[in-house]
BAPADO-687836 format. One line per field, with one value per atom (N, C-alpha, C, O): x, y, z; atom name. Coordinates in nm, 4 decimals, always signed. Each point is the difference from the previous one (the first is absolute). Example, Ala and Ser with C-alpha at 12.3 -4.5 7.8 and 13.67 -1.06 7.14 Angstrom:
! BAPADO-687836
x (+1.3190; -0.0890; +0.0900; +0.1036; -0.1386; +0.0820; -0.0770; +0.0509)
y (-0.5690; +0.1190; +0.1200; -0.0019; +0.1069; +0.1190; +0.1090; +0.1108)
z (+0.7800; +0.0000; +0.0000; +0.0665; -0.1385; +0.0060; +0.0730; +0.0169)
at (N; CA; C; O; N; CA; C; O)
This chain:
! BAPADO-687836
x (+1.9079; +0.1297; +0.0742; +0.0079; +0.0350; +0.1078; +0.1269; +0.0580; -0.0347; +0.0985; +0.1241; +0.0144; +0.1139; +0.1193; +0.0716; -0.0118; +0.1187; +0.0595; +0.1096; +0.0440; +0.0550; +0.1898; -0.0060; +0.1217; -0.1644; +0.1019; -0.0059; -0.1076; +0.2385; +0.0158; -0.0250; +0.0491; -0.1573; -0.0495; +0.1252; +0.1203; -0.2288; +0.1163; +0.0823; +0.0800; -0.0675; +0.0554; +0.1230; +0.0989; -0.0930; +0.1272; +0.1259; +0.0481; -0.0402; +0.1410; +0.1117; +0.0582; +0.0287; +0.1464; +0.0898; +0.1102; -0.1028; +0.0615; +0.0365; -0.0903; +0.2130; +0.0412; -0.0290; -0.0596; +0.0854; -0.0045; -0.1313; -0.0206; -0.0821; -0.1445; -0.0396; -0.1097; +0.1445; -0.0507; +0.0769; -0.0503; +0.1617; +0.1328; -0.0875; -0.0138; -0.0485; -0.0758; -0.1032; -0.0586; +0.0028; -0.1466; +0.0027; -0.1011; +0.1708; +0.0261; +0.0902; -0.0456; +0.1751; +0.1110; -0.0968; +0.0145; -0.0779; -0.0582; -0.1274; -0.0436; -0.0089; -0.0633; +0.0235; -0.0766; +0.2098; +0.0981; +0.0487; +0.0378; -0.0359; +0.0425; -0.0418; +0.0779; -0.2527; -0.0342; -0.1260; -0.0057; -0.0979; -0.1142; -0.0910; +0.0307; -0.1738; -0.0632; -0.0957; -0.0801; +0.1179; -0.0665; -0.1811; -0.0720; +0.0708; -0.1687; -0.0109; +0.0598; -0.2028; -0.0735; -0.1465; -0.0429; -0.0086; -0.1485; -0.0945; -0.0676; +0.0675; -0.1433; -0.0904; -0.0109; -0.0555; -0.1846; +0.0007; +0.0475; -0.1168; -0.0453; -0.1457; -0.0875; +0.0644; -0.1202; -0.0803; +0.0171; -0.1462; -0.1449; -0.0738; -0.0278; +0.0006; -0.1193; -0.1563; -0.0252; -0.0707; -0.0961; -0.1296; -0.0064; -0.0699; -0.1136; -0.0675; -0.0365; +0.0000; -0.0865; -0.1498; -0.0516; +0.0122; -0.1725; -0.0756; +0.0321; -0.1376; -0.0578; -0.0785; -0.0330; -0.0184; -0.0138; +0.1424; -0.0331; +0.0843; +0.1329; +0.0090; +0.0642; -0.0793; +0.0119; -0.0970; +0.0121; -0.1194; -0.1514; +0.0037; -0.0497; +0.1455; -0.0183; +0.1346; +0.0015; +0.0794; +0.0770; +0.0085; +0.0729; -0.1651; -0.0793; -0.1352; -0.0351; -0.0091; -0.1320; +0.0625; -0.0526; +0.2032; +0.0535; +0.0759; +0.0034; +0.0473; +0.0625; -0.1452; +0.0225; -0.1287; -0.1172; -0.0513; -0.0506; +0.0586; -0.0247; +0.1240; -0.0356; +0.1253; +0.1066; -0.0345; -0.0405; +0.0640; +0.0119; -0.1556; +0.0163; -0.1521; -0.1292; -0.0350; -0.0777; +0.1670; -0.0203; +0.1372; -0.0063; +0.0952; +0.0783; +0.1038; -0.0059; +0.1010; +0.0725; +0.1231; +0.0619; -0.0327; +0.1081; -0.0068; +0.0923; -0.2195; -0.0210; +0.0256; +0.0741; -0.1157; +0.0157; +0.1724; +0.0458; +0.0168; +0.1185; +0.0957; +0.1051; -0.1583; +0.0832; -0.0327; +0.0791; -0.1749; -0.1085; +0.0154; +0.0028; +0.0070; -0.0266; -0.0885; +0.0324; -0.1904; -0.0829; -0.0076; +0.0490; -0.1474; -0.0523; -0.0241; +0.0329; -0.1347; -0.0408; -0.1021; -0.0736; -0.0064; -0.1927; +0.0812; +0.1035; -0.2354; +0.0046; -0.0550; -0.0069; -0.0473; -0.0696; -0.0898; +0.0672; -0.1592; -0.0826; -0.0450; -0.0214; +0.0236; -0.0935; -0.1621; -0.0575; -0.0096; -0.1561; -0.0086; +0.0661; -0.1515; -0.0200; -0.0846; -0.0173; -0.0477; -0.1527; +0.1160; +0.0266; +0.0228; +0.0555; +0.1926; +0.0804; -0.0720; +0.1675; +0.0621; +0.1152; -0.1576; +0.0679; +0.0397; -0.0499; +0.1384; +0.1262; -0.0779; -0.0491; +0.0625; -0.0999; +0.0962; +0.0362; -0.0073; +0.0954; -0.0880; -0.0909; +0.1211; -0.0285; +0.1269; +0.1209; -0.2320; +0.0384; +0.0909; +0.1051; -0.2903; +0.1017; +0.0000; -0.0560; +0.1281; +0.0506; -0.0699; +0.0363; -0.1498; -0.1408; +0.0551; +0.0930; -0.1543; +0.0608; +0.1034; -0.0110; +0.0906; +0.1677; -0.0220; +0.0132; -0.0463; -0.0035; +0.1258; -0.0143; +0.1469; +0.1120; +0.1017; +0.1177; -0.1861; +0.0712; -0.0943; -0.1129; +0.1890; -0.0909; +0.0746; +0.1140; -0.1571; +0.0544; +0.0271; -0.0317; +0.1088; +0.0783; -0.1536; -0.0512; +0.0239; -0.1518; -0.0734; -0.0494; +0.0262; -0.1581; +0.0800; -0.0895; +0.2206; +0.0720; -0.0289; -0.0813; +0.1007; +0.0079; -0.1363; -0.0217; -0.0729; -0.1868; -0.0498; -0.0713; +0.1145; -0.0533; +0.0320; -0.0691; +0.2294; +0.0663; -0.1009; -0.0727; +0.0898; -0.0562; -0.1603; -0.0654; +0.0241; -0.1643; +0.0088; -0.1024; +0.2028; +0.0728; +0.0223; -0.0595; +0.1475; -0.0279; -0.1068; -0.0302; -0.0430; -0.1235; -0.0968; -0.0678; +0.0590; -0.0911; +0.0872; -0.0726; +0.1813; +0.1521; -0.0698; -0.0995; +0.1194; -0.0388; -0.1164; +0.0035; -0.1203; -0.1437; -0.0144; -0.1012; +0.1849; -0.0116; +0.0575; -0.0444; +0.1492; +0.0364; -0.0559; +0.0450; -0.1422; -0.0966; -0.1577; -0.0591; +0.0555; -0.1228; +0.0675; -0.0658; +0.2244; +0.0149; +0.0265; +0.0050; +0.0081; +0.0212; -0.1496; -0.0276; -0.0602; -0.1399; -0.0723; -0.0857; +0.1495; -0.0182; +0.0479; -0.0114; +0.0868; +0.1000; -0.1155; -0.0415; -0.0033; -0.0727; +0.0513; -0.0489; +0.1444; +0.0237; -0.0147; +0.0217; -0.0602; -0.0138; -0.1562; -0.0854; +0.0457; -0.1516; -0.0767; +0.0395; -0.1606; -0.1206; +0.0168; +0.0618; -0.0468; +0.0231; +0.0835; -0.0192; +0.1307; +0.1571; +0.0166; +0.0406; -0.0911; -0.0041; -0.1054; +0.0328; -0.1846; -0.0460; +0.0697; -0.0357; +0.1658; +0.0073; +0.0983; -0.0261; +0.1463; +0.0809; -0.0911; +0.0370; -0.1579; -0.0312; -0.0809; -0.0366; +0.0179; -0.0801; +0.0980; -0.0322; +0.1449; +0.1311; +0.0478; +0.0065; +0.0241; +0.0520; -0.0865; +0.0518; -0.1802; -0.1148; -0.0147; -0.0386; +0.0567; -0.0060; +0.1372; -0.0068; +0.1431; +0.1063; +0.0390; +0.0769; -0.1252; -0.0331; -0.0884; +0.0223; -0.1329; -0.0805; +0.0608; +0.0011; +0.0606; +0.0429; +0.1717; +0.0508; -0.0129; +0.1650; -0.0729; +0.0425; -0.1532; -0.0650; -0.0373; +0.0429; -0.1476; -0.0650; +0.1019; -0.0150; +0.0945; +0.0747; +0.1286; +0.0686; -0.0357; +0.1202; -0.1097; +0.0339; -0.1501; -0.0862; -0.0370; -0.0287; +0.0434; -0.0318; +0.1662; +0.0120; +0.0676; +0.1486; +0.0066; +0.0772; -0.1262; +0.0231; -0.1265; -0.0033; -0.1030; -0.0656; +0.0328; -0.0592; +0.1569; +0.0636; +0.1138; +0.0407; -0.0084; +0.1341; -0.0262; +0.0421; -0.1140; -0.0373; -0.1540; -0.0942; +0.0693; -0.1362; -0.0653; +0.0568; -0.1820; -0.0749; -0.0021; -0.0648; +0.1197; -0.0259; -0.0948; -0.0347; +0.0066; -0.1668; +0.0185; -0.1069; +0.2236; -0.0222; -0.0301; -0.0249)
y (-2.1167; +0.0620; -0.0497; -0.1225; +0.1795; -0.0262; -0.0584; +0.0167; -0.1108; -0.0682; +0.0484; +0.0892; -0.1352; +0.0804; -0.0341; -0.1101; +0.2376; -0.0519; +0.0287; +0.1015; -0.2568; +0.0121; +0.1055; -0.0013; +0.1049; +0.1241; +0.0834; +0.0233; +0.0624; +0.0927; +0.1367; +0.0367; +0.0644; +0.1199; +0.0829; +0.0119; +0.0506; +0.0431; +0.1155; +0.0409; +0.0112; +0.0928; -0.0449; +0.0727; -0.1850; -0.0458; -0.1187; -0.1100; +0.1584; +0.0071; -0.0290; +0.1036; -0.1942; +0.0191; +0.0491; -0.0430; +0.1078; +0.0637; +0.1055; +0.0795; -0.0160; +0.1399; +0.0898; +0.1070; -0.1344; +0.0626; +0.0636; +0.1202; -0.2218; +0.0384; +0.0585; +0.0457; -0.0049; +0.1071; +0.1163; +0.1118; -0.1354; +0.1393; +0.1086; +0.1218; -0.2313; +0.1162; +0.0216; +0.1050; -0.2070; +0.0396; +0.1399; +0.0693; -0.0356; +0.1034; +0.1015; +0.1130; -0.1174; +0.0988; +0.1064; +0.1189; -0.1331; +0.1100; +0.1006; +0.0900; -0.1221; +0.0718; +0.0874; +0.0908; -0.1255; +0.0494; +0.1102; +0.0926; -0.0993; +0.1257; +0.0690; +0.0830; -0.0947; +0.0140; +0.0472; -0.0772; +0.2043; -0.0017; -0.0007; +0.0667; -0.1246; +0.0009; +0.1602; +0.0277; +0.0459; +0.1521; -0.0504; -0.0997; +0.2320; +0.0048; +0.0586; +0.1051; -0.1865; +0.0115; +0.0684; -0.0522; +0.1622; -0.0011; -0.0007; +0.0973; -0.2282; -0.0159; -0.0698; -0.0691; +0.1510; -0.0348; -0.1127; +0.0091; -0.1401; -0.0914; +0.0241; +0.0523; -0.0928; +0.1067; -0.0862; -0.1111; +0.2320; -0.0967; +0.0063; +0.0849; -0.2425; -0.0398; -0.0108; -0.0607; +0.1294; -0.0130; -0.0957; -0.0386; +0.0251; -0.1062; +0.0464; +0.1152; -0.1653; +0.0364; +0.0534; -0.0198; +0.0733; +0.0228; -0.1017; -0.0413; +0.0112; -0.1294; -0.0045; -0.1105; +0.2660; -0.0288; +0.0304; -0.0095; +0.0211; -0.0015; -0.1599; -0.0238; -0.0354; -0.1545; -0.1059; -0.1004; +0.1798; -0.0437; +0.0053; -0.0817; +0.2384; +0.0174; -0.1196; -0.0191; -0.0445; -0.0328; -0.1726; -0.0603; +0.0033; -0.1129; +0.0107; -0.0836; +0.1770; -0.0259; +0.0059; -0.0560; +0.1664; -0.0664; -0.0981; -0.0556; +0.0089; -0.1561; -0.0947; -0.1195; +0.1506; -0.0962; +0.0278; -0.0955; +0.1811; +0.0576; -0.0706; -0.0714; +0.0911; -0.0529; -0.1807; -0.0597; +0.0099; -0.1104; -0.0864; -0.0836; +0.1399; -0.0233; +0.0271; -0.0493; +0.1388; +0.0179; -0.0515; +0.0700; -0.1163; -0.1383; +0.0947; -0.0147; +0.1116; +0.0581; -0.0702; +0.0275; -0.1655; -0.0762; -0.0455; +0.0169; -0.0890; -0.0670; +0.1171; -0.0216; +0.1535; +0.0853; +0.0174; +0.0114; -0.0187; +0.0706; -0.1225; +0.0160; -0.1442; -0.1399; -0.0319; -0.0419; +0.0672; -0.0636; +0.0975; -0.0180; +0.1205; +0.1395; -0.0132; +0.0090; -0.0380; +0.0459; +0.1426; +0.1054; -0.1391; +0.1627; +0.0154; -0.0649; +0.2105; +0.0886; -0.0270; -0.0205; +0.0006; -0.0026; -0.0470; +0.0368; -0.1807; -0.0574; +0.0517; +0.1229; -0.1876; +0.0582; -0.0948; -0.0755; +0.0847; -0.1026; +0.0723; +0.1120; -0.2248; +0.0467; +0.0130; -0.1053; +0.1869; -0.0430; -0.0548; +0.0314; -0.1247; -0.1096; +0.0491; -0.0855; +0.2103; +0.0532; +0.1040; -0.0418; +0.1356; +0.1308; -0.0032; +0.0832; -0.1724; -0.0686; +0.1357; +0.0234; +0.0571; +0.0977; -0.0843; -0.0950; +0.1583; -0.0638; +0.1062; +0.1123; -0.1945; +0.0655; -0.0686; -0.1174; +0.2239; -0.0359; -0.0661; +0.0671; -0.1658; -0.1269; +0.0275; +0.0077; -0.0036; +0.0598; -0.2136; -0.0615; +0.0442; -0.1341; -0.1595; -0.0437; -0.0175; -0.0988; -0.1497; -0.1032; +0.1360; -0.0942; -0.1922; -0.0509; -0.0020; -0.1410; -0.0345; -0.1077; +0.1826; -0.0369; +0.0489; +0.1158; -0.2241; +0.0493; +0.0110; +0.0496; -0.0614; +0.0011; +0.0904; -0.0308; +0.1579; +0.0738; +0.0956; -0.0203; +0.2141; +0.0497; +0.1295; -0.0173; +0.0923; +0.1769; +0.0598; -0.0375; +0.1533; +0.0622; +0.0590; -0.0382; +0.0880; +0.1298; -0.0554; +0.0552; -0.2433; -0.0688; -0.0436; -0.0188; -0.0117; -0.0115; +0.1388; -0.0174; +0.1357; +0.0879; +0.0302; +0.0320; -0.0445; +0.0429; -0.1207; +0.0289; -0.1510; -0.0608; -0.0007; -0.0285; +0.0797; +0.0175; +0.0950; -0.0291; +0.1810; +0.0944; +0.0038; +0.0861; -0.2487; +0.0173; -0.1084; -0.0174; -0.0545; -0.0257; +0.0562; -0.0082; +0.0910; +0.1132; +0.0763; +0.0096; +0.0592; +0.0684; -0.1136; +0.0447; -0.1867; -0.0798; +0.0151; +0.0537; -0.0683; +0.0370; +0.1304; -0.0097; +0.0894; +0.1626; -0.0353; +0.0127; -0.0559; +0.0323; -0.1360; +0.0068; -0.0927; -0.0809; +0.1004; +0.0022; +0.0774; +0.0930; +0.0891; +0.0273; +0.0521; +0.0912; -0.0514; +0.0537; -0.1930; -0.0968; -0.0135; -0.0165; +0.0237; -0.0134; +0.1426; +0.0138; +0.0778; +0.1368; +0.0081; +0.0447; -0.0810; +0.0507; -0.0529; +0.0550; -0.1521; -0.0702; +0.0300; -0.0495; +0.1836; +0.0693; +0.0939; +0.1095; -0.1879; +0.1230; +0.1279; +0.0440; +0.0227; +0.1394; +0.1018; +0.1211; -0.2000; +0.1080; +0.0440; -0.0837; +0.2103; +0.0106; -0.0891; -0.0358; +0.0184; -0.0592; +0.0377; -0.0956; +0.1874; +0.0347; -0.0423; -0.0490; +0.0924; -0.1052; -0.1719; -0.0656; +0.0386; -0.1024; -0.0897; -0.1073; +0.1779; -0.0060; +0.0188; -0.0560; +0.1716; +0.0207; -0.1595; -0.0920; +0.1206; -0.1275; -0.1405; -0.0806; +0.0698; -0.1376; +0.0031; -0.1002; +0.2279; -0.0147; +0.0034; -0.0522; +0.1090; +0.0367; -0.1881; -0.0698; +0.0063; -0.1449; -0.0684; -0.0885; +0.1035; -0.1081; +0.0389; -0.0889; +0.1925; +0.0385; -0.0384; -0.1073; +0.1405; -0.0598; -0.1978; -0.0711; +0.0536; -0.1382; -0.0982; -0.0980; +0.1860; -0.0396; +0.0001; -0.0875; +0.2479; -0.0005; -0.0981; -0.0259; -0.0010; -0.0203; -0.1918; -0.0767; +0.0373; -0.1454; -0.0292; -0.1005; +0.2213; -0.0044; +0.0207; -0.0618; +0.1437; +0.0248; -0.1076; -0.0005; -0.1130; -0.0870; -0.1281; -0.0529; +0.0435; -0.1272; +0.0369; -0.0769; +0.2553; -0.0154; -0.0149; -0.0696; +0.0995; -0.0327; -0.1611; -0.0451; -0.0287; -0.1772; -0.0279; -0.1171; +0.1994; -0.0356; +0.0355; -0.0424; +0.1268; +0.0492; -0.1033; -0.0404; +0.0174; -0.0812; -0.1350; -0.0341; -0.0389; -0.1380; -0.0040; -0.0294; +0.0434; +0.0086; -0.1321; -0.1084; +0.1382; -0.1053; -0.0064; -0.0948; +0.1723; -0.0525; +0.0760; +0.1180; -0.2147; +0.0711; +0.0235; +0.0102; +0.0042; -0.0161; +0.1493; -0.0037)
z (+3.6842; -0.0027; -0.1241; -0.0100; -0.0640; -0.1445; +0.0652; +0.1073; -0.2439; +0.0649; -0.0105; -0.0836; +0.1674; -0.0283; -0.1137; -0.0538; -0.0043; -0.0796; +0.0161; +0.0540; -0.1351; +0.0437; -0.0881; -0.0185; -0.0622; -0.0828; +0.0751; +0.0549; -0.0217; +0.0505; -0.0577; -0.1068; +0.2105; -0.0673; -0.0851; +0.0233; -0.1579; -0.0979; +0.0746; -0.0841; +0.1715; +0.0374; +0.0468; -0.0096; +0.0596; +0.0698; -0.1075; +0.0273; -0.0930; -0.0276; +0.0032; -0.0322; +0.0542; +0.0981; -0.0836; +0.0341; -0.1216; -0.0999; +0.0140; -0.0262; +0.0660; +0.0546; -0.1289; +0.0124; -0.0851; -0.1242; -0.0212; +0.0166; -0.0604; +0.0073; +0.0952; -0.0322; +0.1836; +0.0863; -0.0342; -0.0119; -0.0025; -0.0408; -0.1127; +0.0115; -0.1440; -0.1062; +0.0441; -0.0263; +0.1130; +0.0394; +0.0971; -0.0121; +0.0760; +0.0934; -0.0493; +0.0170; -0.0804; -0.0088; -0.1307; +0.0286; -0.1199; -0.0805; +0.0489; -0.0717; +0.2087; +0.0150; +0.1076; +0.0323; +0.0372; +0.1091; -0.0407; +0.0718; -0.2308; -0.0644; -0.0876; -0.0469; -0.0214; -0.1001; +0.1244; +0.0957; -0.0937; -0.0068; -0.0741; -0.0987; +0.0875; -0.1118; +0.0188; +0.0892; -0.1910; -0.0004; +0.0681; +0.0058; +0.0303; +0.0485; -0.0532; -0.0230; -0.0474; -0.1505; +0.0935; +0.1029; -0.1598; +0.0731; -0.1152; -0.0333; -0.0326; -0.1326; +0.1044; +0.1013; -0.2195; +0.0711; -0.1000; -0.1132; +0.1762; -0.0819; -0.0608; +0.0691; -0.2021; -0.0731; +0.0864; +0.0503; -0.0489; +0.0906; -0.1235; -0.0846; +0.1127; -0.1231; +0.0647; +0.1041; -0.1840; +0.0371; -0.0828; -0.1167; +0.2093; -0.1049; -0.0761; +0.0238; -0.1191; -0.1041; +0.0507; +0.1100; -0.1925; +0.1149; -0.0887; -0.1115; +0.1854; -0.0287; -0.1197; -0.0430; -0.0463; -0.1161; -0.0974; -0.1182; +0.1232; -0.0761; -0.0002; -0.1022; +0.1321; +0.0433; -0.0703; -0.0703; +0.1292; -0.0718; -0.1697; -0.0776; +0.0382; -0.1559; -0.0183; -0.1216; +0.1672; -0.0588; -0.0165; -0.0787; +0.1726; -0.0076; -0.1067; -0.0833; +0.1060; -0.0835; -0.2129; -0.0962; +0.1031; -0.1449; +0.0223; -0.1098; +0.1650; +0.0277; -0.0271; -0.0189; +0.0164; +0.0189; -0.1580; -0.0590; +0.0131; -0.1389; -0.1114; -0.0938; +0.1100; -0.0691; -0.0053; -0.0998; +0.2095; +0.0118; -0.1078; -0.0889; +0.1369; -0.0499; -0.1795; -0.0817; +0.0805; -0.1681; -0.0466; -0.1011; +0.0908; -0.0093; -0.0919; -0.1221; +0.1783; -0.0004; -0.0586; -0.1027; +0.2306; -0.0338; -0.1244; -0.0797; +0.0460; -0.1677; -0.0740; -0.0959; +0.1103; -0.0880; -0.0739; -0.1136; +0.2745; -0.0632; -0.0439; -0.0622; +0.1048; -0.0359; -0.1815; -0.0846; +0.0748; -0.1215; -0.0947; -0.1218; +0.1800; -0.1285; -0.0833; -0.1184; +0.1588; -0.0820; -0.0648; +0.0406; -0.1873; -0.0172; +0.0970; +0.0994; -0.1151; +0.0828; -0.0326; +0.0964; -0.2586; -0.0043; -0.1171; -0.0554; +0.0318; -0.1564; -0.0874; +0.0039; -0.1051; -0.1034; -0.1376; -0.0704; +0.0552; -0.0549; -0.1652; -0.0464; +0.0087; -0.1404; -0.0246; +0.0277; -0.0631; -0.0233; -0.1049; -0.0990; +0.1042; -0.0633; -0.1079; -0.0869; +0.0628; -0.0471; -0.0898; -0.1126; +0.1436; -0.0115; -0.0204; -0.0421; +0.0768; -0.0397; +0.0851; -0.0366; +0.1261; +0.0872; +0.1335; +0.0604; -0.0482; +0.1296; +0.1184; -0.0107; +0.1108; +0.1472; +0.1071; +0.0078; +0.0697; +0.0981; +0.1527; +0.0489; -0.0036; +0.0353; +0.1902; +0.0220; +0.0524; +0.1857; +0.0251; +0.0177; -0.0411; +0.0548; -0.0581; -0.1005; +0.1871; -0.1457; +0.0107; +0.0566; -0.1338; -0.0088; +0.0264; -0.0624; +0.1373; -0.0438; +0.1220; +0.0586; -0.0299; +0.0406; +0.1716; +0.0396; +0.0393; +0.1323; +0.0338; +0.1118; -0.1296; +0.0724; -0.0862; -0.0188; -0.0357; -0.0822; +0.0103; +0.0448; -0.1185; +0.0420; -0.0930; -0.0430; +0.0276; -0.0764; +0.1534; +0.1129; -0.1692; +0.1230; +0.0634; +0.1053; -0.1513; +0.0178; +0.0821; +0.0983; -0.1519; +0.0398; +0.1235; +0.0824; -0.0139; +0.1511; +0.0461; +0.0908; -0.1016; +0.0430; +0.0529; +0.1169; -0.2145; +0.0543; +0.1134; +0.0961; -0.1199; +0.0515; +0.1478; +0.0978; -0.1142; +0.1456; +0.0757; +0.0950; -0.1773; +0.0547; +0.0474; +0.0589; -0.1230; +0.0697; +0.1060; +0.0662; -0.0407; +0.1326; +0.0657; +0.1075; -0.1249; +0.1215; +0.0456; +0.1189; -0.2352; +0.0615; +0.0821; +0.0925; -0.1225; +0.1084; +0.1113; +0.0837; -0.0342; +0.1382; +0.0244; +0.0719; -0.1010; +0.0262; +0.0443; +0.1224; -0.1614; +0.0226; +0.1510; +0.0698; -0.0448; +0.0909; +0.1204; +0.1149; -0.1649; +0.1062; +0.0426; +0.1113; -0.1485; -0.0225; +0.1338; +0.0937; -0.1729; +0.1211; +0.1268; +0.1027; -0.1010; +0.1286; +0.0982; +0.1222; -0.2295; +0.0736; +0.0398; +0.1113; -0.1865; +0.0240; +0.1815; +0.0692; -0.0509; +0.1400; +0.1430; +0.1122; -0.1872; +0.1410; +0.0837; -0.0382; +0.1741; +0.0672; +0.0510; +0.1041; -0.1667; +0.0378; -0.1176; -0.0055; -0.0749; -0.1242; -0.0189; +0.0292; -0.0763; +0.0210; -0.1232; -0.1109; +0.1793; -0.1456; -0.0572; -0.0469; -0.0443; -0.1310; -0.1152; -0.1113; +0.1913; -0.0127; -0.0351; -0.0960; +0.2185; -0.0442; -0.0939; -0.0507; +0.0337; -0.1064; -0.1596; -0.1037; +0.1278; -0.1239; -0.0463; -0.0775; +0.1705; +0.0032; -0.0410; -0.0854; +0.1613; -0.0407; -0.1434; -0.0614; +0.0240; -0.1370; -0.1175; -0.1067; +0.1219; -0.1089; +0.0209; -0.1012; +0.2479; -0.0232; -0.0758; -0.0681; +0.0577; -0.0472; -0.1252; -0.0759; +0.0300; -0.1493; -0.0198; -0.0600; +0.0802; -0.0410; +0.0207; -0.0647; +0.1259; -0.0105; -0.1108; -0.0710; +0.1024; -0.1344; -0.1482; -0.0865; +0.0898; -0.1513; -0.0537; -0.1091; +0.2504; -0.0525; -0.0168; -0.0865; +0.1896; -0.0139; -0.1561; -0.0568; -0.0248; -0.0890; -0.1532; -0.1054; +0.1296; -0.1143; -0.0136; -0.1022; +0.2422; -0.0324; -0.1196; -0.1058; +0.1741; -0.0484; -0.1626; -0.0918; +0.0936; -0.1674; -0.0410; -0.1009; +0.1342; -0.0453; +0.0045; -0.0846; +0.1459; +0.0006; -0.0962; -0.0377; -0.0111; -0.1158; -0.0924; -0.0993; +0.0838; -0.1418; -0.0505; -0.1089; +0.2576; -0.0019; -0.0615; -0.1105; +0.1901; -0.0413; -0.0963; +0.0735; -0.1612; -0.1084; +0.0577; +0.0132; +0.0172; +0.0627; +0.1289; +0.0443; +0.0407; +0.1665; +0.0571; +0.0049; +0.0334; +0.0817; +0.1341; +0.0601; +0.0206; +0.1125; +0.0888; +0.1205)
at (N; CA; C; O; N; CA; C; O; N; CA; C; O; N; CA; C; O; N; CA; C; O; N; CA; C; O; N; CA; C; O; N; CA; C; O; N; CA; C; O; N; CA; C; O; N; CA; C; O; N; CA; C; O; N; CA; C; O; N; CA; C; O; N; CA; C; O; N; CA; C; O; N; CA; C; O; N; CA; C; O; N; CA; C; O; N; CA; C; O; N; CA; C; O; N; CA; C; O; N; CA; C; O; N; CA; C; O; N; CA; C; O; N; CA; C; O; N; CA; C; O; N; CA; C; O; N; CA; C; O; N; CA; C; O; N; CA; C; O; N; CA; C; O; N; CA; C; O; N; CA; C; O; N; CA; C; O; N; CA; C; O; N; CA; C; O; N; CA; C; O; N; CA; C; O; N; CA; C; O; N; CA; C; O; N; CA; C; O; N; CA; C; O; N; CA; C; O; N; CA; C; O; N; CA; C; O; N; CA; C; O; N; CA; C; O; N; CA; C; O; N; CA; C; O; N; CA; C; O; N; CA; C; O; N; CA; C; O; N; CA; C; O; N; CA; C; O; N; CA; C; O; N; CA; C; O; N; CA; C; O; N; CA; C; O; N; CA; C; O; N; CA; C; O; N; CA; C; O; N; CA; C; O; N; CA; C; O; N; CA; C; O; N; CA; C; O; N; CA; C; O; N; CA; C; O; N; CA; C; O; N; CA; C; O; N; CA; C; O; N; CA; C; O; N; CA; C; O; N; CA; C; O; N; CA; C; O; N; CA; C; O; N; CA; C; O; N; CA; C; O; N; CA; C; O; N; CA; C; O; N; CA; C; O; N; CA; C; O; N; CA; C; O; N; CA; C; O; N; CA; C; O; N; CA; C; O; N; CA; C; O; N; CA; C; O; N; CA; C; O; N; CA; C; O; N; CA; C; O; N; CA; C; O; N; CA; C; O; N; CA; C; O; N; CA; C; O; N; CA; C; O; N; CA; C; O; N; CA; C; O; N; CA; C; O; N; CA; C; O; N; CA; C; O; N; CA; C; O; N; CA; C; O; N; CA; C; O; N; CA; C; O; N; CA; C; O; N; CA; C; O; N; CA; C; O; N; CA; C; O; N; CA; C; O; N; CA; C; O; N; CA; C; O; N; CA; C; O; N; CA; C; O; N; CA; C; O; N; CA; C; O; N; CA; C; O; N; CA; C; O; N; CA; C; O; N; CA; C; O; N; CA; C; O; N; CA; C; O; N; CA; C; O; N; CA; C; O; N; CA; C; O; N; CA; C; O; N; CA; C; O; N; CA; C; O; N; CA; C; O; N; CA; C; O; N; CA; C; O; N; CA; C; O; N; CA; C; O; N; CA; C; O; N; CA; C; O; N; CA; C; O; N; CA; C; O; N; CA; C; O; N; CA; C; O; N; CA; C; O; N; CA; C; O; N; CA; C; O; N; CA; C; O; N; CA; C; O; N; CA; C; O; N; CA; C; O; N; CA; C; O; N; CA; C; O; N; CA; C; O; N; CA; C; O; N; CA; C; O; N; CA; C; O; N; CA; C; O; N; CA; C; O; N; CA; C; O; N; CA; C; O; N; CA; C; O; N; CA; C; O; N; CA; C; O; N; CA; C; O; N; CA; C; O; N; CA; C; O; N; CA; C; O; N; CA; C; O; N; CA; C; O)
């Protein structure tokens, strides 16, 4: 049981005054009847939701924030050493914690396609969809997996010269 307390509930008052306004304006004032509909909000459908996490997951992975804090170019540009011609240069050899706008953006986007293709292996596992279906689902996840796996590892060999991993 809560314990009691000496303040007396706000309603009570001994103040003639403060009941006099609290009561005498509405003794003589009605408040109009209003008939608004309060708007009905409805939910999003669950891929409207899905697309709006999966670019929240895109943004965030290709490093958006550095982009717009840092203001890199967009693509560098190198000299040949043979031919003294300038060759425009995706990403920025050497410098793991820096990057061209382009080489955040691809790398994001083969982030996502491995997300997509993990989603794809799991649609493929739903027993109400026919064999086929889900053959196709699990062959589109395993090829999109493969390629978003295969094309980040040549981006971290471009990135870092020498890594074997």
């Amino acid at each position: 049981m809560a314990p009691k307390s000496d303040s007396p509930p706000p309603d009570s008052s001994m103040d003639p005054l403060y009941h006099l306004l609290r009561v005498l304006p509405y003794a003589v004032l009605r408040p109009p009847r209003l008939r608004l509909k309060l708007p009905s909000l409805t939910l999003p459908s669950p891929m409207t939701v899905y697309s709006l996490i999966l670019l929240t997951y895109f943004l965030v992975v290709s490093g958006f924030v550095y982009d717009v804090i840092v203001e890199p170019p967009g693509i560098g540009s190198t000299q040949d050493r043979l031919s003294g011609a300038v060759k425009p240069v995706v990403f920025m050899p050497g410098r793991v914690n820096g990057q061209y706008i382009i080489e955040g953006l691809s790398s994001g986007f083969m982030f996502v396609v491995g997300g997509v293709g993990i989603v794809l292996l799991d649609l493929a596992m739903d027993r109400n969809r026919a064999r086929s279906v889900k053959v196709s689902f699990a062959a589109a996840g395993v090829a999109a997996v493969v390629v978003a796996y295969v094309m980040s590892m040549l981006f971290v060999r471009i990135k870092i010269p020498g890594y074997l991993g």
